[in-house]
C-alpha positions in Angstrom: -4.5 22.1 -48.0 -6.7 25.0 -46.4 -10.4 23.8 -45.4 -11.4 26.7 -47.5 -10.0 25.1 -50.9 -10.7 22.6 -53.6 -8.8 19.3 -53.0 -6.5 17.9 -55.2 -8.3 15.0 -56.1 -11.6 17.3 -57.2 -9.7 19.3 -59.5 -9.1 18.7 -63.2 -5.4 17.3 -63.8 -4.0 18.9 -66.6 -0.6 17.1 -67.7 1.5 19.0 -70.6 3.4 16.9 -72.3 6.1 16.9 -75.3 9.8 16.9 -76.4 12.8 18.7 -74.9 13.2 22.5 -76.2 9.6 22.0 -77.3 8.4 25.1 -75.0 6.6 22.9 -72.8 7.9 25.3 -69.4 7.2 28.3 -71.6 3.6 27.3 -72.7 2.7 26.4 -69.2 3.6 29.9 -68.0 1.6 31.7 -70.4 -1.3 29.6 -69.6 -1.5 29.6 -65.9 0.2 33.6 -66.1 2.7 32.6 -63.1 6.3 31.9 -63.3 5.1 28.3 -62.3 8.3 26.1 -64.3 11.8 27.2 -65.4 12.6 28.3 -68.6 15.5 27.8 -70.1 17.2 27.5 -73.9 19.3 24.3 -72.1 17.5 21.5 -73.1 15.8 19.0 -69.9 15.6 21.9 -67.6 12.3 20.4 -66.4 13.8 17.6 -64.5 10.8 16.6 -62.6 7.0 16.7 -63.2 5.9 19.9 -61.3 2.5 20.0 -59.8 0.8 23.2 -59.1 -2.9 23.8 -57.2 -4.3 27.0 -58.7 -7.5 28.4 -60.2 -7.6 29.2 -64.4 -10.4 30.6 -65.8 -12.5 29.6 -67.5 -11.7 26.6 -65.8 -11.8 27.0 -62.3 -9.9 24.7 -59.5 -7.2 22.5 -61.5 -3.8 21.2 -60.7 -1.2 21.7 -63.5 1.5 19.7 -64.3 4.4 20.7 -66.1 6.1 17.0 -67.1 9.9 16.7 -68.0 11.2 16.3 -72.2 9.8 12.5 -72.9 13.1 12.7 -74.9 15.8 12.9 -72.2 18.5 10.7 -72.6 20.7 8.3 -70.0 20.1 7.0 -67.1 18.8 10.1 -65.2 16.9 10.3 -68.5 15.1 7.4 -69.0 13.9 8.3 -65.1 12.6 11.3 -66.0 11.0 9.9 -69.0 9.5 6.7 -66.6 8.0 10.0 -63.9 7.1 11.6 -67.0 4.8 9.1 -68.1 3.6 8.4 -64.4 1.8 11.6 -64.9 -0.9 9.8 -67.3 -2.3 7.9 -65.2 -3.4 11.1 -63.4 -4.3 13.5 -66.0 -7.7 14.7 -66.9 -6.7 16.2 -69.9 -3.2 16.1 -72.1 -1.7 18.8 -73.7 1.0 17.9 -76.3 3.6 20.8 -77.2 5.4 20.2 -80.4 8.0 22.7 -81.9 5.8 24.0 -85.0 9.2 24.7 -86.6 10.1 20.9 -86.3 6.6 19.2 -86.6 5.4 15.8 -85.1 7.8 13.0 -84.3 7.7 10.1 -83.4 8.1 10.6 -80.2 5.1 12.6 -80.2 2.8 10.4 -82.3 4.1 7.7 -79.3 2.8 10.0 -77.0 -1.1 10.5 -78.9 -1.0 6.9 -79.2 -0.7 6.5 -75.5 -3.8 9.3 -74.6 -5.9 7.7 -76.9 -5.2 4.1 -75.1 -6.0 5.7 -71.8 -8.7 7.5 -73.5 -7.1 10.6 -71.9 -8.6 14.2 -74.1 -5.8 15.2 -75.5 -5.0 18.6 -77.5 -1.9 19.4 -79.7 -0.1 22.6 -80.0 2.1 24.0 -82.2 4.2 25.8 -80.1 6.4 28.7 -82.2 4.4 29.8 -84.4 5.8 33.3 -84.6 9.0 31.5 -86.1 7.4 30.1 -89.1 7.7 32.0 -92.5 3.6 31.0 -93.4 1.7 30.2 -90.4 -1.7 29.9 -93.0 0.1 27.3 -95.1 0.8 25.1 -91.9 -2.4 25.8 -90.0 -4.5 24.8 -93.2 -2.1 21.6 -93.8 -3.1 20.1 -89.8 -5.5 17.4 -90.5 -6.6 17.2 -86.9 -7.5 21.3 -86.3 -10.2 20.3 -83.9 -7.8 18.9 -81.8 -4.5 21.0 -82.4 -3.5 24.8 -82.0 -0.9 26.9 -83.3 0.3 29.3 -80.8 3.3 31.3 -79.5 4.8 31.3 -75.6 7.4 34.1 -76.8 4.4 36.3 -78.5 0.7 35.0 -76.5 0.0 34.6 -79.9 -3.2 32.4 -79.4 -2.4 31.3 -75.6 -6.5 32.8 -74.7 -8.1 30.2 -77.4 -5.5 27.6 -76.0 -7.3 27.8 -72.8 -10.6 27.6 -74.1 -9.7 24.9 -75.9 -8.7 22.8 -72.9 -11.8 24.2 -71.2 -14.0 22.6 -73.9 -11.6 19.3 -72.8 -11.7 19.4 -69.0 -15.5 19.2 -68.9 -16.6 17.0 -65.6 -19.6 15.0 -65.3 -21.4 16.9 -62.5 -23.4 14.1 -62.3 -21.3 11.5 -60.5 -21.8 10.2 -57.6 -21.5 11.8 -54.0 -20.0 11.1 -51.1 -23.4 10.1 -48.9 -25.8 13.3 -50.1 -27.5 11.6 -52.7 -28.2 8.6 -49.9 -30.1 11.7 -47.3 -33.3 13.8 -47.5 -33.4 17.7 -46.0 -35.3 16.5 -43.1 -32.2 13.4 -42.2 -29.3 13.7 -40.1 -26.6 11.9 -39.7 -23.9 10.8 -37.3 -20.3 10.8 -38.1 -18.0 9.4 -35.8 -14.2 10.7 -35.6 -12.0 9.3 -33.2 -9.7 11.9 -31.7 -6.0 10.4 -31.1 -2.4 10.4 -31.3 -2.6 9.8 -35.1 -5.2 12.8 -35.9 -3.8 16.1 -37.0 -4.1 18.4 -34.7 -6.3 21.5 -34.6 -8.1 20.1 -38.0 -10.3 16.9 -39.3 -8.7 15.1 -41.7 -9.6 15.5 -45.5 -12.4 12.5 -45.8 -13.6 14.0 -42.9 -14.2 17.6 -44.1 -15.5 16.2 -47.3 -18.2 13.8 -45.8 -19.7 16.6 -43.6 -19.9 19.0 -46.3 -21.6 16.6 -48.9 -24.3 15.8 -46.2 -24.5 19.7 -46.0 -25.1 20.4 -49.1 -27.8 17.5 -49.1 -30.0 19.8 -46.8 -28.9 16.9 -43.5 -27.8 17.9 -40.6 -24.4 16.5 -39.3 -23.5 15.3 -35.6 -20.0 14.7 -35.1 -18.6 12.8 -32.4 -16.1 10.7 -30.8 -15.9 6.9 -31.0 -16.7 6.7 -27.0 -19.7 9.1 -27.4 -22.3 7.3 -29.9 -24.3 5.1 -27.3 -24.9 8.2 -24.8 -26.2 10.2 -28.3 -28.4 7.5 -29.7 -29.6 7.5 -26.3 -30.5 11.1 -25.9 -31.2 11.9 -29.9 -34.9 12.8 -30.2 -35.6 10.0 -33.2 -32.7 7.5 -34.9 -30.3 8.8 -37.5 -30.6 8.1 -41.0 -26.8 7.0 -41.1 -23.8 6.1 -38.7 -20.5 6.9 -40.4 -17.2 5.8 -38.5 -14.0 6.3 -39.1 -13.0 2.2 -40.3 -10.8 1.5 -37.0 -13.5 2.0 -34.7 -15.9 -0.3 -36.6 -15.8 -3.2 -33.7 -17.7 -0.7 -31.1 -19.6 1.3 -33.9 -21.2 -1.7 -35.3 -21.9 -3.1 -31.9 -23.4 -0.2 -30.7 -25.4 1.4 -33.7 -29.0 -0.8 -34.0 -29.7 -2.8 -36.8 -32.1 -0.7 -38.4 -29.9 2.2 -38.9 -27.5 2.4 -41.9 -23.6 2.0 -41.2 -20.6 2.8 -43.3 -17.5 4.4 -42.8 -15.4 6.6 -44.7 -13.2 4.3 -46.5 -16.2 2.9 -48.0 -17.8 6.0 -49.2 -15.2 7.3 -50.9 -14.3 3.9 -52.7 -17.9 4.2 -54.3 -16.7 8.1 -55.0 -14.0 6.9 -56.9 -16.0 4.1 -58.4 -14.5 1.0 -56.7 -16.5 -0.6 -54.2 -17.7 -2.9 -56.5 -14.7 -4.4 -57.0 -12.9 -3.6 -53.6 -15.9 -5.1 -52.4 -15.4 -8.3 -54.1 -11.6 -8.3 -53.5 -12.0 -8.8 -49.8 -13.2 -12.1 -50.1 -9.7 -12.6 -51.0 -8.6 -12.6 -47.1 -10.1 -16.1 -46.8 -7.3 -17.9 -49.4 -4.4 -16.3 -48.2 -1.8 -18.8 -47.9 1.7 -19.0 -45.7 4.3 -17.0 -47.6 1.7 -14.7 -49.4 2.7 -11.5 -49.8 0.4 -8.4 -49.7 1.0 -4.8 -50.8 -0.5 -2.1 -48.8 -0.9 1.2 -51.0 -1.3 5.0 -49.1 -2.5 7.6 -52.6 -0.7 10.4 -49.6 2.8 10.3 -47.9 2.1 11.2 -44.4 4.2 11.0 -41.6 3.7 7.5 -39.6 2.9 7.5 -35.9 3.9 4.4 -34.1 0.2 2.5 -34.2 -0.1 3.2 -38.2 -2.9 1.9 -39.9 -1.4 0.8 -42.9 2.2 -0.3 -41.7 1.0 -1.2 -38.0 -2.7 -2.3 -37.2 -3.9 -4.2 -40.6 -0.8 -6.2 -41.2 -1.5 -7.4 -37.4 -5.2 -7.6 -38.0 -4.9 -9.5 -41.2 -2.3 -12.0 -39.6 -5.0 -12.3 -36.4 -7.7 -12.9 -39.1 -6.1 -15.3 -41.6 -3.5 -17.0 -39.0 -1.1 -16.9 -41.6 2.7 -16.1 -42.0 2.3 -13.4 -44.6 4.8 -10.5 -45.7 3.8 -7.1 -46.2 5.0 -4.2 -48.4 4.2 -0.7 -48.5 3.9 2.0 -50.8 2.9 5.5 -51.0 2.0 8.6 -52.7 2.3 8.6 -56.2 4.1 5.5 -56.2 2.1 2.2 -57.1 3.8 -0.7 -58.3 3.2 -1.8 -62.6 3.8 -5.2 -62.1 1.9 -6.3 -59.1 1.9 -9.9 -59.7 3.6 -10.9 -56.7 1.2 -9.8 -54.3 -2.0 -12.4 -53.9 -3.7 -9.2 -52.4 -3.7 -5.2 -52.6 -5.6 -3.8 -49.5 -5.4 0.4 -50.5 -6.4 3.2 -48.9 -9.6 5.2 -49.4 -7.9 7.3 -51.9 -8.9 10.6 -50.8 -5.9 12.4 -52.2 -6.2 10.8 -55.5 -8.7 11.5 -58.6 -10.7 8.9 -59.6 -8.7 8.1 -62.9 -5.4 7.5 -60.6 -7.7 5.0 -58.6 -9.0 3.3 -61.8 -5.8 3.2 -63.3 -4.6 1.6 -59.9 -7.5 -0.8 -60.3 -6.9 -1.9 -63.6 -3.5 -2.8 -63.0 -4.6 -5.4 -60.4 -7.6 -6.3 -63.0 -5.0 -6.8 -66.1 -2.7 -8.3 -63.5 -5.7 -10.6 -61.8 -4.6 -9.7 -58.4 -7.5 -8.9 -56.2 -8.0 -5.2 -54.9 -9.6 -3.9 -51.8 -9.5 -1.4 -49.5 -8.8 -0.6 -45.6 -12.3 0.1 -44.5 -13.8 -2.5 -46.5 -11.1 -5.2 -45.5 -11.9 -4.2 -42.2 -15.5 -4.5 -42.2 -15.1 -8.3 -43.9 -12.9 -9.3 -41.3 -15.0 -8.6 -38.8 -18.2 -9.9 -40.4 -20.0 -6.8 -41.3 -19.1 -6.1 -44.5 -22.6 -7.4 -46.1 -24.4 -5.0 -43.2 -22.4 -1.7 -43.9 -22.6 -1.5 -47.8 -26.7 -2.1 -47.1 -27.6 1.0 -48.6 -25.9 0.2 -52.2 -28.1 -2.8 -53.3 -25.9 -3.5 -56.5 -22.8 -3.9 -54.5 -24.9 -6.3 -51.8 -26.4 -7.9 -54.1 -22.8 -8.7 -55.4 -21.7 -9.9 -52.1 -24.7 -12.2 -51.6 -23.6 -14.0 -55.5 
């Protein structure tokens, strides 16, 4: 990702969905007007979801997915189907593509069962229209025409008022909570400290990073980035005290020691499990390092798929940290990307990333699943901050969640 784009995570997921042969590739294509899936009259071409980054107006920054037939059959099928449904617990918005010349199945009134219990948006459409002998006889006989569409990939019969439609779905909330903006005045600054080492991609800040400063940006604040070896010497030197120290979670030990009381400290990981709406609970869930028991086992979950340096945070430093803390004999596993586990109930903790690379109904779909599952959920920065007593100090500025703590 460019610094100069929208990430993934802040764009609307929109997830089409439907049988094999429906048109599915061929309604995607229309939509987005790029040659984005294959096309084919062989049924399953779409043997994978395919995810594309683009910009569709009236819409604006969205990532489409284009999902395989949730009909495919066999082995290879039923893994298809499994990715296929993956996708939901992603998606922003669902877009159904029946065969008008076949009508809903079952299969597809599976599928609207499922949106509605994720409460996903959902639209229907009648994909072929051109093929049917009285297109006014059907269209009058849909019961559901505020949510459904007839329209035609082979003709672009209707594909503009398709896209509308879905705009009308994809509203956001631009309401929501910010990163730390909404925490700063115009006159505030604030100092964000990035350590620079073998892990850190080179030539660039990593995505929490780039988001934080903007936010404080746009927030009217100036920002002061640093290194973790630098903060004393610019606290020292700073004309008058920062509103707000954030560090990058691994360098929390000399942050916290260093930054006075009566300044604000969080980190990154923290932040942006409030942006996804999970500090509450991640906050909580850390309390769960104190009845860890020999033989526990604990899942540590990456939302990217980077490539691991030898001192990894999430395979490396917090298993040893966590062992150090609890003096337990604990096993670890791993996962990453888009793959989180259904049935977590094995693991008596999941300790997950900050989720920068995943929108916020991945991450509460992720934290229902430990909910559902009563496996408690936290997350690297705040697991950190807990272990090393400071958990209470650095979420100071969110009262609810203290106050939670202090229950």
């Amino acid at each position: 990702m460019g610094m100069n784009e929208t990430p993934s995570a802040d764009r609307v997921h929109i997830g089409f969905f439907g049988k094999r042969n429906a048109g599915k590739s061929s309604i995607v294509n229309k939509v987005t007007g790029q040659e984005l899936a294959v096309v084919s009259d062989v049924k399953g071409t779409t043997t994978d979801p395919v995810s594309k980054a683009m910009e569709l107006l009236p819409m604006g920054p969205v990532v489409i997915i284009d999902t395989p037939g949730i009909d495919d059959e066999g082995h290879l099928g039923e893994l298809r189907v499994r990715k296929a449904k993956q996708v939901l617990n992603r998606v922003d918005v669902a877009v159904l593509v029946v065969d008008a010349t076949v009508g809903k199945t079952s299969v597809d009134e599976e599928l609207i069962r499922i949106f509605k219990e994720k409460e996903i948006p959902y639209l229907v459409v009648y994909n072929k229209a051109d093929l049917l002998k009285n297109q006014t006889e059907h269209i009058h006989g849909e019961e559901n025409s505020e949510v459904s569409i007839y329209a035609s990939a082979a003709t672009g019969q209707n594909i503009y008022e398709l896209k509308e439609k879905i705009a009308t779905l994809a509203v956001t909330d631009d309401l929501k909570l910010r990163l730390a903006g909404d925490l700063l005045k115009p006159s505030d600054f604030v100092i964000l400290v990035v350590p620079i080492d073998k892990a850190a991609p080179k030539g660039r800040l990593i995505l929490p990073q780039q988001q934080t400063i903007r936010d404080v940006l746009e927030a009217g604040a100036a920002a002061i980035v640093i290194k973790e070896n630098e903060l004393k010497n610019t606290l020292n030197t700073l004309g008058k005290k920062p509103k707000l120290v954030i560090t990058d979670s691994q360098a929390f030990a000399r942050v916290s020691e260093e930054t006075p009381e009566d300044i604000w400290l969080t980190s990154f990981s923290i932040l942006f499990a409030r942006l996804k709406g999970n500090l509450k609970t991640a906050a909580a869930g850390a309390a769960a390092l104190d009845k860890l028991k020999d033989g526990d086992k604990i899942l540590i979950s990456e939302g990217c798929t980077h490539h691991r340096q030898c001192d990894d945070i999430g395979t490396v430093k917090l298993p040893r940290w966590i062992r150090n803390y609890t003096g337990k004999e604990l096993g670890f596993e791993y996962s990453s990307g888009r793959e989180f586990p259904e049935d977590v109930t094995k693991y008596s903790l999941i300790v997950h990333c900050g989720g920068c690379m995943l929108n916020e109904r991945e991450m509460r779909y992720r934290q229902k699943c430990a909910a559902d599952q009563e496996i408690p959920i936290t997350n690297y920065g705040i697991a950190i901050a807990y272990m090393q007593g400071i958990l209470k100090r650095c979420v100071e500025m969110f009262p609810d969640v203290r106050k939670k703590l202090d229950e």
